[in-house]
TISE-136105 format. One record per residue (C-alpha): x, y, z; residue number from 1. Coordinates in Angstrom, 3 decimals. Each point is the difference from the previous one (the first is absolute). Last residue first. Layout:
% residues N
[[X, Y, Z], NUM]
...
% end
This chain:
% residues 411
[[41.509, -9.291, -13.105], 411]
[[-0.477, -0.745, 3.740], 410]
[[-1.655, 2.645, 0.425], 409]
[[-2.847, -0.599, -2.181], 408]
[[-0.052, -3.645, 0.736], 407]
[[-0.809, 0.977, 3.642], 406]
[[-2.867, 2.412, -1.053], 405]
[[-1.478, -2.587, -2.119], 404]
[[0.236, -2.694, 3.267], 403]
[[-1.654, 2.882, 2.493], 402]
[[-2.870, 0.588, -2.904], 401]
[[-0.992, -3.635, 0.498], 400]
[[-1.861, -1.049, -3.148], 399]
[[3.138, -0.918, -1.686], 398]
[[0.952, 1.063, -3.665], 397]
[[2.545, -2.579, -1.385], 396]
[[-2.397, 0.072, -3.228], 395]
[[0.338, 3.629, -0.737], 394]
[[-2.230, 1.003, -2.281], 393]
[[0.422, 1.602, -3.561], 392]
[[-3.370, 0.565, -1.866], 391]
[[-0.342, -2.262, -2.960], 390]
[[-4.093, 0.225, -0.059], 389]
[[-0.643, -2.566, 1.736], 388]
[[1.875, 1.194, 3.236], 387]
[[-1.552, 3.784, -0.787], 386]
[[-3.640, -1.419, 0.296], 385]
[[0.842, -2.483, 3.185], 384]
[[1.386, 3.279, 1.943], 383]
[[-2.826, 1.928, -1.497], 382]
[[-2.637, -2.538, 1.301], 381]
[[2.001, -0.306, 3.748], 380]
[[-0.556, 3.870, -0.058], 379]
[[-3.587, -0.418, 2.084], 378]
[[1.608, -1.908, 2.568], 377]
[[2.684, 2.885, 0.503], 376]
[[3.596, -0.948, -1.371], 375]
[[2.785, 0.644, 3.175], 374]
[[0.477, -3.229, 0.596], 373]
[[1.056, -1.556, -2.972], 372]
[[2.798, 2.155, -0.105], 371]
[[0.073, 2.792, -3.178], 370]
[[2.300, -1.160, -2.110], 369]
[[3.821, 1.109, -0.654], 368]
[[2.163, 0.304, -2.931], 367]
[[4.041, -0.423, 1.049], 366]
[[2.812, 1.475, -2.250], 365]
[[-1.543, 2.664, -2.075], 364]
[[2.578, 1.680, -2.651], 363]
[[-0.886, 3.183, -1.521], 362]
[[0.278, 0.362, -3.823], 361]
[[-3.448, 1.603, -1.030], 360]
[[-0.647, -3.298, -1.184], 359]
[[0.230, -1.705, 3.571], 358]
[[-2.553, 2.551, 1.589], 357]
[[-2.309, -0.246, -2.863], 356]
[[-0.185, -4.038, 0.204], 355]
[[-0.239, 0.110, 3.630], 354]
[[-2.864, 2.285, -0.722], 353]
[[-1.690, -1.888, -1.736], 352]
[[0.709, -3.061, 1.029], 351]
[[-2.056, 1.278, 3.624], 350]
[[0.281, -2.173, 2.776], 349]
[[1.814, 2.800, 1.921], 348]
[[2.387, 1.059, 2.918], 347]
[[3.648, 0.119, -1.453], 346]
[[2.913, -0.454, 2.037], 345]
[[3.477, 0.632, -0.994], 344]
[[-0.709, 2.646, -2.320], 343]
[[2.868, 1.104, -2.202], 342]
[[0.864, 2.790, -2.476], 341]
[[-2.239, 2.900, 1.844], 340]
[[1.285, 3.477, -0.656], 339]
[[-2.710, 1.816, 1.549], 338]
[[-2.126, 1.331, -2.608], 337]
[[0.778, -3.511, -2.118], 336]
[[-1.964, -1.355, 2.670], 335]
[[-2.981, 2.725, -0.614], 334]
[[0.526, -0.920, -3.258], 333]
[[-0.427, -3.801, 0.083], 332]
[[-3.760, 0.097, -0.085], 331]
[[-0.276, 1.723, -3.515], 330]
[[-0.486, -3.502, -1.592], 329]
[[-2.169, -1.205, 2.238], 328]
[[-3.191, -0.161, -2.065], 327]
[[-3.732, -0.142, 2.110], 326]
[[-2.938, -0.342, -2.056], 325]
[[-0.024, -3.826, 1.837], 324]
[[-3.166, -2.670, -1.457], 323]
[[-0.836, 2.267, -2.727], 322]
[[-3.798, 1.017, -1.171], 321]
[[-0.809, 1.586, 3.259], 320]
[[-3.414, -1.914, 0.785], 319]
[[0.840, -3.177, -1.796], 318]
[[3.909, -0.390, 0.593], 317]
[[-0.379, 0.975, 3.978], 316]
[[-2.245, -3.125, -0.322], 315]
[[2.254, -2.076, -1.765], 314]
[[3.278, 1.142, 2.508], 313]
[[-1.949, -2.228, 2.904], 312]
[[-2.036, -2.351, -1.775], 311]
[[2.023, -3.137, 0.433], 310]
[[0.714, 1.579, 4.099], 309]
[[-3.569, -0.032, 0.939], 308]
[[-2.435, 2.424, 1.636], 307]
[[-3.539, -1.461, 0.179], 306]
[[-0.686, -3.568, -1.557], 305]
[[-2.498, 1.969, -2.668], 304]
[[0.742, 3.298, -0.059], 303]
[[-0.368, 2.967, 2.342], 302]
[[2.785, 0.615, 2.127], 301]
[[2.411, 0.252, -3.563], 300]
[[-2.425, 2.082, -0.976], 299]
[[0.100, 2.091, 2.805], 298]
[[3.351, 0.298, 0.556], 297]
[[0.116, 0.968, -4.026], 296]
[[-2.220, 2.928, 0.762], 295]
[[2.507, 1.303, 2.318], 294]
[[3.028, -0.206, -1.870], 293]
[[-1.706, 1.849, -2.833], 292]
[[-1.027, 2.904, 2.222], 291]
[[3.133, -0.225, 1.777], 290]
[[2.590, 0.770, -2.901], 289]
[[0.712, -2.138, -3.019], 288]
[[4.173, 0.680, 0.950], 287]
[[-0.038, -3.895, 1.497], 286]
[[-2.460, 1.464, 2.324], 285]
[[1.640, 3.212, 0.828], 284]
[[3.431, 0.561, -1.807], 283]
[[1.484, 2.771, 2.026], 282]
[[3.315, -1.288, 0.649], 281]
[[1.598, -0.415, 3.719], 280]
[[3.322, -0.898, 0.277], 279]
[[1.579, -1.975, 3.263], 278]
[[3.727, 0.381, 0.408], 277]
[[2.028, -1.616, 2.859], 276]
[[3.641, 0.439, 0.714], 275]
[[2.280, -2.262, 1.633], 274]
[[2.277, 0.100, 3.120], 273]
[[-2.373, -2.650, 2.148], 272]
[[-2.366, 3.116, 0.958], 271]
[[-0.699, 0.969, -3.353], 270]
[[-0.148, -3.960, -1.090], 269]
[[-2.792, 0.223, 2.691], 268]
[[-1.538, 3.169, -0.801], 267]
[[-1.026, -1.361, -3.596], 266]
[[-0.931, -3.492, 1.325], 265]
[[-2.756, 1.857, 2.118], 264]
[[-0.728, 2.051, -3.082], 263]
[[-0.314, -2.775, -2.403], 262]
[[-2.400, -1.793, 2.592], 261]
[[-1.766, 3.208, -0.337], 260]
[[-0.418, 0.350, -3.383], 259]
[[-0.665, -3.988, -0.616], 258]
[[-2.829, 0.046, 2.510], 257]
[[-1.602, 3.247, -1.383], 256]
[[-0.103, -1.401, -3.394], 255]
[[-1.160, -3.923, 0.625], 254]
[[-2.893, 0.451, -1.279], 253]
[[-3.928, -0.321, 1.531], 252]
[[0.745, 0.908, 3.243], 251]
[[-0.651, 3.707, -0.177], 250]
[[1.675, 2.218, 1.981], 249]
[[-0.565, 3.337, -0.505], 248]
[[3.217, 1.300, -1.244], 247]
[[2.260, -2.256, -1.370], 246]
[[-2.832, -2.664, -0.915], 245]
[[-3.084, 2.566, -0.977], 244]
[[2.554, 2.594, -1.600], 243]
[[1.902, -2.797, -2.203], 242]
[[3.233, 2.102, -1.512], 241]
[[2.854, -2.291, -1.755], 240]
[[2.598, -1.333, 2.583], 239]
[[4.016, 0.241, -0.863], 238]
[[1.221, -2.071, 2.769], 237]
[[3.691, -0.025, 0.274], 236]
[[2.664, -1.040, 2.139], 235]
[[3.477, 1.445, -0.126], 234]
[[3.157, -1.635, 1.453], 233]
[[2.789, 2.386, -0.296], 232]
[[2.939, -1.255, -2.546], 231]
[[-2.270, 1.467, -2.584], 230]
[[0.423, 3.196, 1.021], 229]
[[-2.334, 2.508, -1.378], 228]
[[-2.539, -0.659, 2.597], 227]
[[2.400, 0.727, 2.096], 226]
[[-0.532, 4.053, -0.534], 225]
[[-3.255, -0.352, 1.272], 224]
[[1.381, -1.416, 3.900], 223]
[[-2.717, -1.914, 1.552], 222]
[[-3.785, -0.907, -0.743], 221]
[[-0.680, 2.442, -3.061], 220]
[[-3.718, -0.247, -1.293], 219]
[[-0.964, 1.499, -3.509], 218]
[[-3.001, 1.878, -1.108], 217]
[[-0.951, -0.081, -3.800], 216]
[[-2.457, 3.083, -1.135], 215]
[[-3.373, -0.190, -1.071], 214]
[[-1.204, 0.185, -4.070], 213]
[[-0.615, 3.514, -2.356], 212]
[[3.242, -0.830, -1.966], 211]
[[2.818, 2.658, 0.274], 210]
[[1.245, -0.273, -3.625], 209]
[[3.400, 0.699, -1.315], 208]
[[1.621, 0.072, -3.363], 207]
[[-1.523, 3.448, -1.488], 206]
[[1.547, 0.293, -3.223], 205]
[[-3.106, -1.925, -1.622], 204]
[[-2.388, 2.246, 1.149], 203]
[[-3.384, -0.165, -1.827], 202]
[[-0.640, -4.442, 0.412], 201]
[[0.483, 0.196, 3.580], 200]
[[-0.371, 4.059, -0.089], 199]
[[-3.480, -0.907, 0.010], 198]
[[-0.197, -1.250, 3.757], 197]
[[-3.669, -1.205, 1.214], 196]
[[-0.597, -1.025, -3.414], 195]
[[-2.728, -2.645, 1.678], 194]
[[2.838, -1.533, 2.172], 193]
[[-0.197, -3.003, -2.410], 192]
[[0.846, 2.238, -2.948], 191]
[[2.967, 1.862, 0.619], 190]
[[1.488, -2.590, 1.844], 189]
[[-0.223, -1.986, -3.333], 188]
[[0.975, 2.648, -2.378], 187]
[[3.391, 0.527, 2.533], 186]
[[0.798, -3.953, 0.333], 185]
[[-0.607, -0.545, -3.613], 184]
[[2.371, 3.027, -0.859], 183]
[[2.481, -1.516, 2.402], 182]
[[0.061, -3.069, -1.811], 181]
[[-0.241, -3.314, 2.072], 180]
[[2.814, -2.110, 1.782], 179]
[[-1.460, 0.222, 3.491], 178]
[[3.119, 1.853, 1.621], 177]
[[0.270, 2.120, -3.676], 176]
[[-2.963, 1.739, -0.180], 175]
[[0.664, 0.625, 3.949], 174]
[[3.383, 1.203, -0.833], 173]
[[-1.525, 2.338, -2.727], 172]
[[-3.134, 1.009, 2.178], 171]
[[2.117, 1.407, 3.169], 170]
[[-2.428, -0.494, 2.648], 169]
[[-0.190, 1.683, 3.395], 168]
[[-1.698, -1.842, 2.591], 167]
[[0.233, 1.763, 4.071], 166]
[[2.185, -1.901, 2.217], 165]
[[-0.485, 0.275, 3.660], 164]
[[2.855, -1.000, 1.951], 163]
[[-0.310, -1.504, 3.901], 162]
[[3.307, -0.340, 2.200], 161]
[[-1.648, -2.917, 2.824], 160]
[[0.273, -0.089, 3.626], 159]
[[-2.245, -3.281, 1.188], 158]
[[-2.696, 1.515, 2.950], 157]
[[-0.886, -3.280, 1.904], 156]
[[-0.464, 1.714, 3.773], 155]
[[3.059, -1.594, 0.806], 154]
[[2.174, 2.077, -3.140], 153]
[[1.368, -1.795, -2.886], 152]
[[2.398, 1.162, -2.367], 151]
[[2.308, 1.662, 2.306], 150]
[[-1.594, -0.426, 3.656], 149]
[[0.970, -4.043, -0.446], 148]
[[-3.108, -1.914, 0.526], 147]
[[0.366, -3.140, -1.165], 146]
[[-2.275, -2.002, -2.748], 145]
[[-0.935, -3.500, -0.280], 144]
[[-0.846, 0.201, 3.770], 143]
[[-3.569, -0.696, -0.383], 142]
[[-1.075, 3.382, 2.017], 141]
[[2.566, 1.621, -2.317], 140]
[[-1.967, -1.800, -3.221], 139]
[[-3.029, 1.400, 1.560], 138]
[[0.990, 3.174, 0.109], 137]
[[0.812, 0.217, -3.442], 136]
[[-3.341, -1.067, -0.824], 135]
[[-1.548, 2.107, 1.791], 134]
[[1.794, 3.146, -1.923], 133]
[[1.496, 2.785, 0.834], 132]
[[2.602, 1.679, -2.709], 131]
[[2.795, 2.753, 1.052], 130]
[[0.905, 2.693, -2.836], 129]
[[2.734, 1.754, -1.702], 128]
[[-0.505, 2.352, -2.981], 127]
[[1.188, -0.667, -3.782], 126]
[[-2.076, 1.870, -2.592], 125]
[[0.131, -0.525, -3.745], 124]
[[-1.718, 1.870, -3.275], 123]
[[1.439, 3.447, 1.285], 122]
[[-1.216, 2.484, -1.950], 121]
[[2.015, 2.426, -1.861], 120]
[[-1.289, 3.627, -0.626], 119]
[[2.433, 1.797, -2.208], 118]
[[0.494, 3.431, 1.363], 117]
[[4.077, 0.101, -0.721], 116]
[[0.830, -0.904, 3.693], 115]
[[-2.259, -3.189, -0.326], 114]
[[1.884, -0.721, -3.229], 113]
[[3.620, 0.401, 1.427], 112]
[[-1.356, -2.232, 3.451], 111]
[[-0.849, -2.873, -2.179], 110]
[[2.014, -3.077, 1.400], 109]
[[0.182, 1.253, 3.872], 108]
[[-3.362, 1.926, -0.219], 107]
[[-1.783, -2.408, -1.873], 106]
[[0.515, -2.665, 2.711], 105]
[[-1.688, -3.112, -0.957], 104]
[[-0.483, 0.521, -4.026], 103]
[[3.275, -1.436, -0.739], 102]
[[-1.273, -3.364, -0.655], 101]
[[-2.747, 1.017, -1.798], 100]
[[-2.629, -3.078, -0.387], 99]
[[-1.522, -2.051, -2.672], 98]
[[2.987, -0.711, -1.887], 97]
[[2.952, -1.442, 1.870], 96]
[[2.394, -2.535, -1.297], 95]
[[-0.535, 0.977, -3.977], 94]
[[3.809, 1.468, -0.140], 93]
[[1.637, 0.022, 2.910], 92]
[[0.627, 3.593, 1.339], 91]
[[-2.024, -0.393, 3.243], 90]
[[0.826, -3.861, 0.494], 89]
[[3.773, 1.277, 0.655], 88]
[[-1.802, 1.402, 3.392], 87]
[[-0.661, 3.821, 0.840], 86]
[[-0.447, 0.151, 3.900], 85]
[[-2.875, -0.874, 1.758], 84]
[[0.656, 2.872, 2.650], 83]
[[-1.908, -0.821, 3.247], 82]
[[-2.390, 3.237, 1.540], 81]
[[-0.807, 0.476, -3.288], 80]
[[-0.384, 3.857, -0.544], 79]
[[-2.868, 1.858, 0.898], 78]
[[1.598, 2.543, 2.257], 77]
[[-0.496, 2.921, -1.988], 76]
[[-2.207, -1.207, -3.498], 75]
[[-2.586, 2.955, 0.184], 74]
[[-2.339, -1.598, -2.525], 73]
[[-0.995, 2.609, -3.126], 72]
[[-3.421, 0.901, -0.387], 71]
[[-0.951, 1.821, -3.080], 70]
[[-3.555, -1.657, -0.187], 69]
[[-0.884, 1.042, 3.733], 68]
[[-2.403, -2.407, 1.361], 67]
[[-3.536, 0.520, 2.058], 66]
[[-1.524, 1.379, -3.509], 65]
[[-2.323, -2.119, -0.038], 64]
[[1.456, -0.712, -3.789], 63]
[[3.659, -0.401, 2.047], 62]
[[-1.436, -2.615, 2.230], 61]
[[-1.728, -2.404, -2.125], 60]
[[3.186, 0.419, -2.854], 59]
[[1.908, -1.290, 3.239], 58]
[[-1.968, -3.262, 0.674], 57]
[[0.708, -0.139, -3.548], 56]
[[3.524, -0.159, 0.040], 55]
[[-0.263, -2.803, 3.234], 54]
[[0.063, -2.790, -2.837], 53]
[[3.900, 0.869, -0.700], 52]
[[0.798, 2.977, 2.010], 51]
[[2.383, 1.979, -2.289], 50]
[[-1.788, 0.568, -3.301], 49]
[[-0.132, -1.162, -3.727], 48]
[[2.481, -0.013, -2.712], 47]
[[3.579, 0.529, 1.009], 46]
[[2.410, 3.390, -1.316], 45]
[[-2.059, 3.058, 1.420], 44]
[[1.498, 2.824, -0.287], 43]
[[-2.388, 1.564, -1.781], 42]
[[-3.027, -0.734, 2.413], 41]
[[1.298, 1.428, 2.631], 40]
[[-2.209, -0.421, 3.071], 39]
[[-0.605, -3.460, -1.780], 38]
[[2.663, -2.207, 1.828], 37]
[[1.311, -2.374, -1.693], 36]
[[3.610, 0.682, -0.399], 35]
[[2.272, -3.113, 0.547], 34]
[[3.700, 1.731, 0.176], 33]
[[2.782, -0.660, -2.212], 32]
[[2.037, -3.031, -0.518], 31]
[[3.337, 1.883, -1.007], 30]
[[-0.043, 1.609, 3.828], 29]
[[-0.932, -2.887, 1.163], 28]
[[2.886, -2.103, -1.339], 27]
[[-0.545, -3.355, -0.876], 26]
[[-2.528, 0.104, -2.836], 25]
[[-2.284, -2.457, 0.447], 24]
[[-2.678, 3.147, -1.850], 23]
[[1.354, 2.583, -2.129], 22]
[[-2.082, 2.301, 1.345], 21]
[[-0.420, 3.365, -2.382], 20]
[[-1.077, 3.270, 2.265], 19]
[[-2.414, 2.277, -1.810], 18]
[[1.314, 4.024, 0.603], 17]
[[-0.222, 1.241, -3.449], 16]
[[-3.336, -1.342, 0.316], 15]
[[-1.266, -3.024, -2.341], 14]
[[-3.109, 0.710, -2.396], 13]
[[1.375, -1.009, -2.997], 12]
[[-0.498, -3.404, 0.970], 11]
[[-3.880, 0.315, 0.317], 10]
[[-1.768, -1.596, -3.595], 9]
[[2.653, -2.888, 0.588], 8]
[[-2.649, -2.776, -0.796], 7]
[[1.315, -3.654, 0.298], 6]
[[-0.469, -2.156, -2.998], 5]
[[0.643, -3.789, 1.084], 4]
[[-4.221, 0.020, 0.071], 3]
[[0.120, 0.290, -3.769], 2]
[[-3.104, 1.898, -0.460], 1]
% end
């Protein structure tokens, strides 16, 4: 079979009431409505469910019979507590692809349809929420950060505006974003989920997938409307997920280190007249997941001359078969989301994504590295690993957080 065939055994099968989206464009109301939902089936326009990886959790509940399968959300008083409003990245062609823009408040873009009996889900939720953590505490106990009762409270709360940002993938902008044929990226998806979607490769009219992955959370320090101002300064850490770091604490990468240090600097330009933004991407263990992350710790413990920084990315290689599964090409949607054309300070070593942030047209002034300081004996191998490898550093880095913290301001 010539796998640039696509089946179309099911087009006839559209309701008189199937909603076309025209996706990027610029009016919502010519967009259309994301319809995933499975309550009713026919008007359905997007292949697979609302949820992402939590669908199934569902499926458990509804066959125990513990979930109503013609449930429809009561959406009163679930709008975004902060308006992202529509940006001129929301009609660009090709600048977002991976998420709805206009999916945040349903009810504002998509009221008609909700009126008519369509059931529109939202895809993302803005609320408004106060982070505690040591480390922030610590910094105000060091003085390298003030408490001002606006961003930062004494007790080390930092006030953030959080959004939650659920995938939603249109296939011919993602064909074209990594330069492949959209029937190749359809027969292919098709296949390596285990033919977990046949209207991949049976639906051809139906442009939108809801991939069974985790959402994106984003981090507002400040005003979220300046992040579309490129005369306010902005700094950045966009931070791929590492539970044992970022959550529980483990000392062997630099993860929780650089997501917190990012945060501290995040509230600072906040509270210096700036905005801070720190995104969150579910890509555990360079996106190989734990299981493989955890049996390369061990072989990297275990051989000869214990953990070393010339074997570092080899090892990953020979238990996961790639050094980084990780791409970053969809990364610079969520920024796209909120009209970002300039970031003044960007915390990462990562090319990659430097690379992906710069192609997608935004400009990054300043790159930043994670102070000496802060890396956990254990992390020193990564640190020497990602050095060899290319990574950016920042040679002017000092040891003394106070001195980093001056330069900071100063600039």
């Amino acid at each position: 079979m010539d796998p640039h065939v696509v089946l179309t055994s099911h087009t006839a099968h559209k309701s008189g009431r199937f909603v076309e989206v025209k996706w990027g464009a610029e009016d919502p109301a010519e967009r259309g409505p994301v319809i995933g939902t499975i309550s009713d089936k026919a008007d359905r326009n997007a292949i697979g469910s609302h949820g992402g990886s939590y669908s199934i959790y569902r499926a458990l509940s509804i066959a125990q019979g513990v979930f109503p399968t013609d449930h429809r959300p009561d959406l009163t008083d679930t709008e975004p507590t902060t308006d992202i409003e529509p940006q001129p990245s929301w009609g660009r062609e090709g600048a977002i692809v991976s998420i709805d823009p206009w999916g945040a408040n349903v009810k504002r873009y998509f009221g008609d349809h909700l009126a008519a009996g369509y059931n529109v889900q939202p895809t993302i939720a803005v609320t408004q929420a106060h982070l505690q953590l040591p480390e922030i505490s610590e910094a105000i106990e060091a003085g390298r950060l003030e408490v001002d009762d606006v961003h930062v409270r004494a007790h080390g709360d930092v006030a953030v505006t959080k959004v939650a940002l659920d995938p939603v993938w249109h296939l011919p902008s993602m064909a074209a974003r990594f330069d492949i044929e959209e029937p190749d990226l359809r027969r292919v998806l098709y296949m390596e989920t285990g033919g977990m979607y046949p209207e991949l490769v049976t639906r051809p009219d139906l442009e939108i997938l809801l991939p069974p992955i985790g959402s994106t959370t984003a981090y507002v320090f400040g005003k979220p409307e300046d992040l579309a101002n490129p005369e306010v300064e902005l700094t950045l850490r966009v931070h791929d997920e590492c539970n044992g770091s970022d959550v529980f604490g483990s000392d062997i990468c630099t993860c929780r280190p650089y997501l917190t240090w990012a945060i501290e600097d995040a509230a600072r330009t906040a509270q210096r007249g700036g905005v801070g933004l720190v995104v969150y991407y579910r890509k555990e263990g360079r996106a190989l997941g734990e299981v493989t992350k955890f049996m390369v710790y061990n072989a990297r413990k275990r051989q000869d001359g214990g953990d070393m920084a010339s074997t570092y990315f080899e090892r990953t290689e020979c238990v996961a078969g790639v050094q980084d599964a990780r791409f970053q090409e969809l990364m610079p949607d969520v920024l796209h989301f909120f009209g970002i054309t300039k970031i003044h300070n960007l915390h990462s070593m990562s090319n990659m994504k430097y690379d992906a942030i710069v192609g997608s047209g935004i400009e990054v002034q300043n790159r930043l590295s994670l102070p000496a300081e802060l890396v956990p004996a254990d992390a020193q191998v990564e640190i020497e690993a990602k050095k060899a490898a290319g990574y950016f550093t920042d040679e002017d880095v000092s040891d003394d957080l106070d001195a980093v913290v001056g330069r900071a301001l100063d600039e």
